[in-house]
N, C-alpha and C positions, 0 to 999 in steps of 0.2 A: 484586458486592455479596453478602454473607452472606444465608445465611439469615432471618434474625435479622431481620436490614436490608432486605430482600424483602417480607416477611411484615409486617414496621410501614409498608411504605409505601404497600402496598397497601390497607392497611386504609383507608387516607384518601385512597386513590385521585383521587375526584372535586375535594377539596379542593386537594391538589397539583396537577395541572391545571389548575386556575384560577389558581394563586399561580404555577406555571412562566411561565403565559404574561401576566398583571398583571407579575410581572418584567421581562420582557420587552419589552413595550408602557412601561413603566416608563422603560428607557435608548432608547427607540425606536429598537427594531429591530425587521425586519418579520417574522421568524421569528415562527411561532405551534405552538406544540403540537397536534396534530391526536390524536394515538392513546395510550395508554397503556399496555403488557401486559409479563405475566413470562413469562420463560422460565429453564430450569435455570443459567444463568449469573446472572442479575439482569434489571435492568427496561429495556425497550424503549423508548425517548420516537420518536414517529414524528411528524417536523413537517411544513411545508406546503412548505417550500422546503431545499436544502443550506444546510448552519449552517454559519456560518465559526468561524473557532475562538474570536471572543469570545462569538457563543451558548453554543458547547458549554462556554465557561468560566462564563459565566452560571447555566446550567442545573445543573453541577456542583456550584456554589458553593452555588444554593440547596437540593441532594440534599442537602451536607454540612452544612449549618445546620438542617437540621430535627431537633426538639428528640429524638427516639426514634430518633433514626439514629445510629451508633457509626459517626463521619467515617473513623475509622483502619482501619473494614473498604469501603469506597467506593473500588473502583478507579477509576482515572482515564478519563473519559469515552473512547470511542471513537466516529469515523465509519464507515459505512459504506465496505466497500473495492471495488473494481472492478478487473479484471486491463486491465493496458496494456501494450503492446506496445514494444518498441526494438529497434532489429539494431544492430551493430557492425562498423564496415569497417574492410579494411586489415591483418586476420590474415593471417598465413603458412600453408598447408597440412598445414607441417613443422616439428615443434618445432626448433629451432636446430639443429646439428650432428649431426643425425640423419635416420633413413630414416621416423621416425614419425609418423604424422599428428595431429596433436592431437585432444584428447577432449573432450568435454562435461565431463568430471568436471576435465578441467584449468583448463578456462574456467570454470568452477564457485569452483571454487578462487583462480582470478586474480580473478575479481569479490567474493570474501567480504574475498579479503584487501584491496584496493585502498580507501583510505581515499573514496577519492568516491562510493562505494555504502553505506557507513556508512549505517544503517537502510533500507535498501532487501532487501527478502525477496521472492527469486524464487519465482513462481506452478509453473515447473515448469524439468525441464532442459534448459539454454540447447540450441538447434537450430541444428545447423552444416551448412552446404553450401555446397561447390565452387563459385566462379560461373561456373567451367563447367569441361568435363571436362580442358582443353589448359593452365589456371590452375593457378597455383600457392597460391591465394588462396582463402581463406572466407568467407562473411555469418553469422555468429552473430543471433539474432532470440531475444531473452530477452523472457519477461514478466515485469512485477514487480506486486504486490503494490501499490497505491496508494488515495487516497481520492478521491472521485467528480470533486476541483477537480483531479485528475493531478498538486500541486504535485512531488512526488518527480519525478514522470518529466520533467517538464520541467528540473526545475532539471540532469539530466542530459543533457539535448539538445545535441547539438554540443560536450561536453566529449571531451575527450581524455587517454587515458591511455600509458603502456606496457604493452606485452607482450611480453617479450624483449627484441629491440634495434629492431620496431617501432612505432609512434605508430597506435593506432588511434582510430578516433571512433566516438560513439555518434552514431546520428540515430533519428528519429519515425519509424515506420511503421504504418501499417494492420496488422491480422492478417492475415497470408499462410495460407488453410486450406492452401494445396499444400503447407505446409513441413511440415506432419506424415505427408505422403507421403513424407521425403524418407528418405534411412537415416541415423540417427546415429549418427555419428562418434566 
C-alpha cells in the first residue's frame, strides 16, 4: 500500500474496523478483525482465526472501495507464511555418467525449473544426505515457503517427478534438526 493510502486509512482507523468486520458478519463468516497497525510495507489486519481466501478477498475488496484509497496502489492481500518441510526420495548419488555427486545448487535448479513447483519459493537450500555411507542414494529435505493452511506443500505430497533417468517422489516430513548437521553436498 502507498503511502498516501497508509496514511488515509489510518486516519479512520476505528471506523474501518468496524465496516472490515460488519462486512464480514454481513456474508457470515466467522472471521473477525481483532487488531489493526502499520508498518513500512502497509497496513496489518490481525483477525481471530486463519482467513481462507474469501476473507482475505472480502477484506481486500472493501480496502479497494474506500472512497480516499487509490485502489491501483493496493497490493494484493497476502497471508501469513510458515516454513514447511518435504524430502525427496529416490535420487542418484551421482549425476549420470559421471564420477560427480550432485549438489544443492543442482537440485536447486531441477526444482525451479520443474513445472510442479511453479510458485513454490524455497525457505533455504535443499539439504542432501547419503542414506547411508555403502548407498548410492540421497534424501533431499527442502523447506518451502507456504501459508499457515500448507495448501502448496500438500498439493506436492507424494507427486512425482524426473531427475535424469530416475523417478523421484516427494513425501511430508517433520523438521529433521540433525540434517543441518549434516555436510552439504
Amino acid at each position: 500500500m502507498s503511502i498516501k493510502n497508509k496514511s488515509s486509512f489510518m486516519k479512520e482507523l476505528s471506523a474501518h474496523m468496524a465496516n472490515i468486520n460488519r462486512v464480514l458478519k454481513n456474508i457470515k463468516l466467522e472471521v473477525m478483525a481483532n487488531f489493526i497497525c502499520s508498518d513500512n510495507k502497509g497496513v496489518i489486519i490481525t483477525t481471530n482465526k486463519v482467513v481462507s481466501m474469501l476473507d482475505l478477498q472480502t477484506i481486500e475488496r472493501y480496502i479497494k472501495n474506500i472512497k480516499n484509497i487509490e485502489s491501483n496502489h493496493v497490493e494484493a492481500l497476502k497471508l501469513p507464511q510458515s516454513k514447511l518441510y518435504l524430502k525427496i526420495i529416490g535420487i542418484s548419488y551421482l549425476l549420470e555418467d559421471s564420477n560427480t555427486p550432485i549438489s544443492s545448487n543442482v537440485i536447486e535448479k531441477i526444482i525451479k525449473e520443474n513445472h510442479i513447483f511453479n510458485n513454490i519459493i524455497l525457505a533455504s537450500k535443499p539439504r542432501l544426505i547419503k542414506v547411508s555411507s555403502k548407498s548410492n542414494m540421497f534424501i533431499i529435505w527442502i523447506n518451502i515457503w507456504d501459508i499457515q493452511s500448507g495448501v502448496k506443500t500438500k498439493s506436492l505430497i507424494n507427486r512425482c517427478f524426473n531427475v535424469e533417468s530416475f523417478i523421484v517422489t516427494i513425501q511430508n516430513t517433520n523438521m529433521n534438526p540433525s540434517v543441518l548437521q549434516y555436510k552439504n553436498y
